[in-house]
C-alpha positions as CSV (number, residue, x, y, z in Angstrom):
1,X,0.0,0.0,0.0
2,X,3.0,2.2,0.8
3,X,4.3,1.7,-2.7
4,X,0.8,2.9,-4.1
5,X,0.7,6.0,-2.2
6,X,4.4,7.4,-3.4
7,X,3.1,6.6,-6.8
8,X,-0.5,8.1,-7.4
9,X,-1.6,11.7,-6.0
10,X,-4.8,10.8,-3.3
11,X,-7.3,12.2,-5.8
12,X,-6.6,9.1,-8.6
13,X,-7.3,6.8,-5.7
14,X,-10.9,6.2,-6.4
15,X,-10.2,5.9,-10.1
16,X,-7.8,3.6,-9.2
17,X,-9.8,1.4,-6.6
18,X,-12.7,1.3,-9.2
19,X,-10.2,-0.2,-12.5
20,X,-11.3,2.8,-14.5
21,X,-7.8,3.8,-15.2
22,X,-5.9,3.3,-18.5
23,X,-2.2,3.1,-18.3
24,X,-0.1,2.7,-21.3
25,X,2.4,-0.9,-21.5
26,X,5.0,0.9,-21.3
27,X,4.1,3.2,-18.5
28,X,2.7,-0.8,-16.6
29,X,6.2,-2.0,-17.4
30,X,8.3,0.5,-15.4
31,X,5.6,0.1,-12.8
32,X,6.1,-3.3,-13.2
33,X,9.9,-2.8,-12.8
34,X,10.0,-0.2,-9.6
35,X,7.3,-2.5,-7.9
36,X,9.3,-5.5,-8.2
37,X,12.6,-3.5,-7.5
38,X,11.0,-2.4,-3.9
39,X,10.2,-5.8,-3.2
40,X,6.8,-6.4,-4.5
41,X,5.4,-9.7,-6.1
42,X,3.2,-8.5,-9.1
43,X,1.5,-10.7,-11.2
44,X,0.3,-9.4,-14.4
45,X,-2.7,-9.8,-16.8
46,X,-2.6,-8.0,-20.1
């Protein structure tokens, strides 16, 4: 959750919570990247 909050400003939360944000493959993949660098297990569905 920690990760989440230095990433997206508080008012793209609710966006976020309800999976009506687009983000681009690229922009996923360095999410993807820095997520995984701090730690994180992601598991990915494109």
């Amino acid at each position: 959750m920690l990760w989440l909050q230095t990433h997206f400003e508080n008012d793209q939360w609710e966006a976020l919570s309800n999976s009506t944000v687009i983000i681009s493959e690229e922009n996923s993949q360095l999410l993807i990247e820095d997520a995984t660098n701090a730690g994180l297990n992601i598991e990915c569905f494109f």
